[in-house]
PAPAGU-137174 format. One line per 10 residues: number of its first residue (from 0); for each residue x, y, z of N, C-alpha, C. Coordinates in Angstrom, 3 decimals. Last residue first. Layout:
N
NUM	X Y Z X Y Z X Y Z | ...;
***
This chain:
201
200	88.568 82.788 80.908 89.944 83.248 81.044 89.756 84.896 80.640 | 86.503 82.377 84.094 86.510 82.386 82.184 87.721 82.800 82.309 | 86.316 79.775 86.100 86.497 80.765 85.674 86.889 81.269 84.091 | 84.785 76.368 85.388 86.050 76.973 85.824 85.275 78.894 85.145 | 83.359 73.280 85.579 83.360 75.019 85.993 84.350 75.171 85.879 | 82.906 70.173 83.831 83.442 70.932 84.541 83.032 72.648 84.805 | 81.575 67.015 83.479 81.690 68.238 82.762 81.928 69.004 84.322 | 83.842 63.890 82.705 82.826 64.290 83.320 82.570 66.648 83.007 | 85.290 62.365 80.820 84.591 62.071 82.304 83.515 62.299 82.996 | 86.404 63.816 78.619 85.459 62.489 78.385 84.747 61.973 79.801;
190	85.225 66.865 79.329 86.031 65.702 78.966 85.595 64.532 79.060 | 83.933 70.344 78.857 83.886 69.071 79.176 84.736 68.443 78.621 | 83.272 73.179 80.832 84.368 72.386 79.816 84.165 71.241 80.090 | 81.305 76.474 81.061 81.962 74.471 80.472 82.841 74.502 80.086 | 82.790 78.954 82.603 83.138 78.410 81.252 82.609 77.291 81.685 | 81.675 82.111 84.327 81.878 80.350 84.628 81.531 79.708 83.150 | 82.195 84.682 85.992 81.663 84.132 84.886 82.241 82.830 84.676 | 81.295 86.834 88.887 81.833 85.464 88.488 81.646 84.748 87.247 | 81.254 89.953 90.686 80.808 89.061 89.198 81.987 88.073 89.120 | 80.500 91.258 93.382 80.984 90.367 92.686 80.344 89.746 91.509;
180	79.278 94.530 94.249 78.733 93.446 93.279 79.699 92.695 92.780 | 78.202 96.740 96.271 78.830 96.472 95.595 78.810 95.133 94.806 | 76.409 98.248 97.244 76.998 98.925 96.836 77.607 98.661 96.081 | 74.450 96.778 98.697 74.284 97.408 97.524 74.589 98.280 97.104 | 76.164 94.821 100.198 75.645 94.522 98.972 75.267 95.204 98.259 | 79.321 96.577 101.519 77.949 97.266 101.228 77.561 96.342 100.291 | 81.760 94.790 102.628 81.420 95.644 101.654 79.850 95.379 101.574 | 85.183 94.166 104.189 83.712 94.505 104.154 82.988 95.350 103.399 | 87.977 92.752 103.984 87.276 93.647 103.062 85.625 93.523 103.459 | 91.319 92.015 104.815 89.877 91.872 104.711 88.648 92.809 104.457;
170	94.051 90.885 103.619 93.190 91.824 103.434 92.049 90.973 103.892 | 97.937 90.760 102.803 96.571 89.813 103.689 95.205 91.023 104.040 | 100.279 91.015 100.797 99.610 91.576 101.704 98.417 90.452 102.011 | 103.057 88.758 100.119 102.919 90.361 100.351 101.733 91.301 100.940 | 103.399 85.949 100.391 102.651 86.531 100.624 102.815 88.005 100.708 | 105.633 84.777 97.751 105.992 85.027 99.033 104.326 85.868 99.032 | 106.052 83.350 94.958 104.847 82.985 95.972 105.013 83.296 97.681 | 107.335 84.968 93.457 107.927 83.891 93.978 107.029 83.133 95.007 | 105.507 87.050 92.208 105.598 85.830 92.000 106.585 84.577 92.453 | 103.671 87.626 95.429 104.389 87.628 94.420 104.371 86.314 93.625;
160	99.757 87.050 96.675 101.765 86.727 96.911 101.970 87.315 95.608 | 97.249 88.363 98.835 98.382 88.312 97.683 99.939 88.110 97.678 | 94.623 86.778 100.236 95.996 87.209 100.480 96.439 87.366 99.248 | 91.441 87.895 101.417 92.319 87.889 100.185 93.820 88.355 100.722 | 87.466 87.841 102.119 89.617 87.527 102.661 90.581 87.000 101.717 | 85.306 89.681 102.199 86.113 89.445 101.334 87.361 89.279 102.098 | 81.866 89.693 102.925 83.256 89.829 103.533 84.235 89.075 102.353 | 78.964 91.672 102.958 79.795 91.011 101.994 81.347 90.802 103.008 | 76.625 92.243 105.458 77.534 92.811 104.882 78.493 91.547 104.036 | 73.742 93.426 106.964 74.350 91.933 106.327 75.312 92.481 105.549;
150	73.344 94.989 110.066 73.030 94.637 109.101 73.726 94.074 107.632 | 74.484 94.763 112.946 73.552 94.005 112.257 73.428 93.842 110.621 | 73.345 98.699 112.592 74.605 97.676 113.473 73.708 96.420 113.197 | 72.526 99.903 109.273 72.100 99.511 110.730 73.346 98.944 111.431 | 75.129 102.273 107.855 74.292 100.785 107.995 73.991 100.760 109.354 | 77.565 103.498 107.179 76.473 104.363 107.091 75.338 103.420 107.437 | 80.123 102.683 107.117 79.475 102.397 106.283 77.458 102.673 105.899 | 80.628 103.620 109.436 81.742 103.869 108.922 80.773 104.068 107.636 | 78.943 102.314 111.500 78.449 103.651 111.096 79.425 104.498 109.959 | 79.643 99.721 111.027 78.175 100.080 110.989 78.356 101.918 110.394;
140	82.372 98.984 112.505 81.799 99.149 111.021 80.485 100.214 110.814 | 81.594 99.070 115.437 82.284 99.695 114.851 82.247 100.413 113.048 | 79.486 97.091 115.958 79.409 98.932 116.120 80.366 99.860 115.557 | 78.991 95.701 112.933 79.287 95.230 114.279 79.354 97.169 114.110 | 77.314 93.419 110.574 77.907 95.082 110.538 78.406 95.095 112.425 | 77.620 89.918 109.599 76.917 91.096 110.087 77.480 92.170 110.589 | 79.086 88.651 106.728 79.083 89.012 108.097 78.149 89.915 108.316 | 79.410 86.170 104.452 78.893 86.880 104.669 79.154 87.262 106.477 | 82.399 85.501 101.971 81.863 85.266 102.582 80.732 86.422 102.939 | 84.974 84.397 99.323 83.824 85.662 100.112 83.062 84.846 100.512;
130	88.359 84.560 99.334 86.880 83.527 99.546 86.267 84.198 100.277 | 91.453 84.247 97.173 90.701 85.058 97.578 89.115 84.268 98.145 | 94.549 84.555 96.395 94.021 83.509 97.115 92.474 84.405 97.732 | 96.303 85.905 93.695 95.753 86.598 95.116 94.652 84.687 95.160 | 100.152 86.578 92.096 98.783 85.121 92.154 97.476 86.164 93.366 | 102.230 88.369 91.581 101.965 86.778 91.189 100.569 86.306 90.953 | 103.502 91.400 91.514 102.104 90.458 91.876 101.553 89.306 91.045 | 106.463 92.484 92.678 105.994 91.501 91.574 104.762 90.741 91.549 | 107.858 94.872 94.266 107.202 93.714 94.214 106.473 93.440 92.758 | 108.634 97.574 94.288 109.902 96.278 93.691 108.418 95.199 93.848;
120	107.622 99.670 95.243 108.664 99.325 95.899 109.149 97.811 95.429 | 105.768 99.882 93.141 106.197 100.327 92.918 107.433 100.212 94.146 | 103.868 97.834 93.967 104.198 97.617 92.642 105.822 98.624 92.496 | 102.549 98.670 96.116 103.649 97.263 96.280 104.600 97.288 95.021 | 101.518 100.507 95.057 102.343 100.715 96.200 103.335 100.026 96.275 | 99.449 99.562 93.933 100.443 100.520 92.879 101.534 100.657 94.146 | 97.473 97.916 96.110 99.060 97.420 95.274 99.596 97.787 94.482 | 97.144 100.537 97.769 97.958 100.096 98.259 98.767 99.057 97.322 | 96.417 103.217 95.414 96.008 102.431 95.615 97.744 101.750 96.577 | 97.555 106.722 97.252 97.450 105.520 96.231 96.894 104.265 96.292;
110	96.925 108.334 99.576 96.960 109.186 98.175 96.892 108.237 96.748 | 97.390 107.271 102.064 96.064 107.880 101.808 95.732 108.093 100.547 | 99.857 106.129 101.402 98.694 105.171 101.477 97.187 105.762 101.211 | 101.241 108.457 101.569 101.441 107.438 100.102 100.234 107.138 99.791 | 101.039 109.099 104.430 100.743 110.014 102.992 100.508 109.113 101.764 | 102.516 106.727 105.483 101.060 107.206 105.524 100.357 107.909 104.052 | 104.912 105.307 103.350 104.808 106.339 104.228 102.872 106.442 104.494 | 106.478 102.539 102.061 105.745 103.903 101.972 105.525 104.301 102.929 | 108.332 100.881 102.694 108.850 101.669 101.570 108.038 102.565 101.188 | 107.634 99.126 105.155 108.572 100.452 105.215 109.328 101.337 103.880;
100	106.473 97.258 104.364 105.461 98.432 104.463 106.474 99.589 104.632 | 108.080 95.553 103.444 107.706 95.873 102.295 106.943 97.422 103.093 | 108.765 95.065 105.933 110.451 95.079 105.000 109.237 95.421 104.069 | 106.786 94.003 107.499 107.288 95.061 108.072 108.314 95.670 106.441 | 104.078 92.467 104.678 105.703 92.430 105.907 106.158 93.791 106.033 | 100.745 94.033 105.834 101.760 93.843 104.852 102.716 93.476 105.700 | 97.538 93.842 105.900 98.661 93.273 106.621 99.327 93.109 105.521 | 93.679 95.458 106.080 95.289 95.046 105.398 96.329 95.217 106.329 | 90.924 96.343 105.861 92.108 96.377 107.122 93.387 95.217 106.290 | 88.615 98.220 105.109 89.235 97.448 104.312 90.600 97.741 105.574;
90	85.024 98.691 104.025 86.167 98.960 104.940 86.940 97.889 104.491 | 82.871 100.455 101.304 84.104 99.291 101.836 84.436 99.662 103.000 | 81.348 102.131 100.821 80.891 101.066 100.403 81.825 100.193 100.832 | 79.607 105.387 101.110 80.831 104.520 101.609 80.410 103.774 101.112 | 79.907 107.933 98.612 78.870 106.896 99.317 79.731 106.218 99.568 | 81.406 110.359 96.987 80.540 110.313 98.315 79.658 109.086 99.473 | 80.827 108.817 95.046 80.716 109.897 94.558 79.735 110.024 96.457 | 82.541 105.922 96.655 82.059 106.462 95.262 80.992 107.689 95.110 | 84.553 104.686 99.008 83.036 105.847 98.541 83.406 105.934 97.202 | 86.751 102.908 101.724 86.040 103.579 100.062 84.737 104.102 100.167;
80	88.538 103.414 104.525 87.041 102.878 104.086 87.008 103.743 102.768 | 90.890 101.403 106.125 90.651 102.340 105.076 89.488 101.990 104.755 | 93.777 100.440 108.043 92.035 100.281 108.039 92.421 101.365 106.984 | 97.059 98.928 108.474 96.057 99.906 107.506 94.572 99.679 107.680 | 100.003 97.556 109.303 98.569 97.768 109.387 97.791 98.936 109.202 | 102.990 95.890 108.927 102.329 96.887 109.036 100.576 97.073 108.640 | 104.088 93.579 111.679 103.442 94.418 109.781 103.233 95.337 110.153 | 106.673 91.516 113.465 106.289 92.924 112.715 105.360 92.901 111.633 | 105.911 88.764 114.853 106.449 89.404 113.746 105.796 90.808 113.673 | 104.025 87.166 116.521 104.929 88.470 117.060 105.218 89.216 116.025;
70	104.123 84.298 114.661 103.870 84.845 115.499 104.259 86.119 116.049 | 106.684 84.764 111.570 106.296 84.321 112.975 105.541 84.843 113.262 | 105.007 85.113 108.449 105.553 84.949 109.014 105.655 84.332 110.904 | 102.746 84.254 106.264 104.128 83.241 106.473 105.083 83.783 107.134 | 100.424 85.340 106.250 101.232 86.224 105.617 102.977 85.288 105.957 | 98.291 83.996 107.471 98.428 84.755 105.807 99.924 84.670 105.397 | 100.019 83.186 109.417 99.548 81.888 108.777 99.473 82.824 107.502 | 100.033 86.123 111.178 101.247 85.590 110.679 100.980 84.606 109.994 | 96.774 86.056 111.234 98.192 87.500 110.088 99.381 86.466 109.972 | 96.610 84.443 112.911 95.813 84.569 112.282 96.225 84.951 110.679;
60	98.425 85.453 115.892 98.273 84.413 114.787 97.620 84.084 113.466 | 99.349 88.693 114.478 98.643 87.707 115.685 98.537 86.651 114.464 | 101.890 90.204 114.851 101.673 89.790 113.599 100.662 88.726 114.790 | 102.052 94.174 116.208 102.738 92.459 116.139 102.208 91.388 115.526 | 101.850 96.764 113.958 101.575 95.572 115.281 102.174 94.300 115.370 | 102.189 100.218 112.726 102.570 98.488 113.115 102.455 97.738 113.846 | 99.883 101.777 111.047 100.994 101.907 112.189 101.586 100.351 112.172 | 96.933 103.725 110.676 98.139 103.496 109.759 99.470 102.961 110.996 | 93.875 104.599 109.940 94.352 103.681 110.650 95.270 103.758 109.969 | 92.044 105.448 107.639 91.563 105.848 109.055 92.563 105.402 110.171;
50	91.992 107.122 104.747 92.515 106.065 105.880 92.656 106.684 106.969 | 90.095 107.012 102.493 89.840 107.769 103.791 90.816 106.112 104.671 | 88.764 107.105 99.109 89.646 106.812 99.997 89.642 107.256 101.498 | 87.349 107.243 96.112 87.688 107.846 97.150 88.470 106.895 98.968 | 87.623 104.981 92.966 86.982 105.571 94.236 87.916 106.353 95.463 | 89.297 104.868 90.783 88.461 105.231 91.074 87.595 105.987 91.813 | 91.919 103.444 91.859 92.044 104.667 91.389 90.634 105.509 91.242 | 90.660 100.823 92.822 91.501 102.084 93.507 91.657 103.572 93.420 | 89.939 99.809 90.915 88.958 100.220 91.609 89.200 101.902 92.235 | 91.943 99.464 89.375 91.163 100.008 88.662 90.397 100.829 89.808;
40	93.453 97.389 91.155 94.050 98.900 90.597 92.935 100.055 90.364 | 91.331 95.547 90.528 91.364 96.316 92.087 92.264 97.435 91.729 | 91.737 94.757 88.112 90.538 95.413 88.629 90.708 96.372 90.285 | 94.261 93.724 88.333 93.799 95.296 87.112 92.429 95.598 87.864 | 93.605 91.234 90.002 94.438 92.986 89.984 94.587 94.058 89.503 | 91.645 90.068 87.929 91.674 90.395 89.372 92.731 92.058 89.760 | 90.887 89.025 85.752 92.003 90.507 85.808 91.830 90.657 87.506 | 88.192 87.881 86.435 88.734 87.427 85.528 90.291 89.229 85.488 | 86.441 88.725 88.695 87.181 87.626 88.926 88.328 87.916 87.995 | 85.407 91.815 88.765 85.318 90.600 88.608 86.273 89.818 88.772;
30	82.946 94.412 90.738 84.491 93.906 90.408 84.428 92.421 90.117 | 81.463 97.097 91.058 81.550 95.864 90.158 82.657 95.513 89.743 | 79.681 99.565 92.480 81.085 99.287 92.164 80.866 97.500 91.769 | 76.281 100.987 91.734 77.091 99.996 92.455 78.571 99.718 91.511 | 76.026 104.566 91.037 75.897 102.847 90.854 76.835 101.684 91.276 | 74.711 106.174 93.692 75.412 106.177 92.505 75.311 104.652 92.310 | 71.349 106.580 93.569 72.278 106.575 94.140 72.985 106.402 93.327 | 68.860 108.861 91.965 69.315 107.373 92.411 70.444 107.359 92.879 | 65.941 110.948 93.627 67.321 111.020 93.285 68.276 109.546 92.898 | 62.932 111.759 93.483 64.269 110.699 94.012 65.196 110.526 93.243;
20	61.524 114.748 93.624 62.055 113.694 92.411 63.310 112.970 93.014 | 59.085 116.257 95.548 60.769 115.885 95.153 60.813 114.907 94.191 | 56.318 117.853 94.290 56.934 116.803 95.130 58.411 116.607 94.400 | 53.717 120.485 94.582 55.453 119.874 94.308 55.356 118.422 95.247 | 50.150 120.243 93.801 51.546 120.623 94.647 53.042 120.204 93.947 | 47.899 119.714 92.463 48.880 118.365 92.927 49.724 118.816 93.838 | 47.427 121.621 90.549 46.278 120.810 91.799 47.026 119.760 92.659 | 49.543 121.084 88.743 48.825 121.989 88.865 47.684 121.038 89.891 | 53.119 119.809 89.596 51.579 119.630 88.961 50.832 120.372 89.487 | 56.229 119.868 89.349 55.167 120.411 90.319 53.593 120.109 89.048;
10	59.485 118.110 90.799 58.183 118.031 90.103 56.694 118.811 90.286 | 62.329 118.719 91.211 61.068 118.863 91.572 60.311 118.785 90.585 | 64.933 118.460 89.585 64.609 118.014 91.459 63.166 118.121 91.774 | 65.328 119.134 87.313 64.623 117.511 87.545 64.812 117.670 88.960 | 65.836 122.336 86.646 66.960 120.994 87.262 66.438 119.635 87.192 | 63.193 123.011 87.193 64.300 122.935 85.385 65.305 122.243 85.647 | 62.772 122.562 89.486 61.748 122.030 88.570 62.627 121.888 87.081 | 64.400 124.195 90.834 64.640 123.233 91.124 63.674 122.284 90.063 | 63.495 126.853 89.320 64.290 126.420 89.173 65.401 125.195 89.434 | 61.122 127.019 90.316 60.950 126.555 89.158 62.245 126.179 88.922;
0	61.435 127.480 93.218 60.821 126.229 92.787 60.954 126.036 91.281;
***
């Protein structure tokens, strides 16, 4: 005991007994608008990783509209759930074209962020089309992310094109609110019309 007491794990008072000292979790991951892709690099490299899912399917409608190709079409497909010092906070199911996913390998995917991936089989990251939303945790998720089944989860759908504006991957992203934290910073600008939002540069 004393030595959990010289650590800060325990607290002991005379007439009082011990009691544990709560511990805080780690601190929520915080990603912003403004560098979009430096940030998700950033993230990448950061946090821990665990791919759970790696192979190719036929492109359902949904994938092929992201990602501009046919119906049927070949991708390749990735689930992967993040942690930060041990704590899940993402799942994350990504659609790449068959012709870009065949320049890495599983191994790669487990070991790098997926757009140092793109980056590094020739692609060129142009632009990402991105709109969060909210979902509830379903049986699957739920326990990935350590959460009631139900309980309220961040959804993130983000395609990225090059810069020739070809779509290179299509992502959806479930994420822990309190794990994780969109930041949006929003400039005035006004003209003689009328006053405006926009993202900060």
């Amino acid at each position: 005991l004393d030595e959990l007491a010289a650590g800060g794990l325990v607290v002991r008072q005379r007439g009082r007994g011990t009691r544990v000292v709560a511990q805080p979790g780690a601190e929520p991951v915080r990603a912003g608008v403004e560098g979009l892709i430096e940030n998700l690099l950033e993230m990448g490299l950061k946090t821990e990783v665990q791919l759970r899912e790696f192979g190719y399917v036929p492109a359902s409608p949904d994938v092929a509209r992201a990602l501009g190709v046919k119906p049927g079409a070949l991708v390749q497909r990735a689930v992967r759930s993040r942690a930060i010092k041990g704590q899940p906070f993402s799942y994350l199911v990504t659609y790449v074209p068959e012709d870009i996913g065949r320049t890495y390998s599983r191994r790669d995917l487990a070991a790098r962020p997926l757009l140092a991936l793109l980056e590094r089989s020739g692609v060129r990251i142009g632009s990402a089309d991105q709109t969060i939303s909210a979902i509830l945790a379903d049986t699957e998720v739920a326990p990935v992310l350590e959460v009631e089944v139900g309980a309220p989860l961040l959804k993130i759908r983000r395609i990225v094109s090059d810069q020739a504006g070809r779509a290179v991957e299509y992502i959806t992203g479930l994420y822990r609110p309190d794990r994780y934290q969109h930041r949006l910073k929003l400039d005035r600008i006004q003209n003689r019309n009328r006053n405006t939002w926009s993202p900060a540069a």
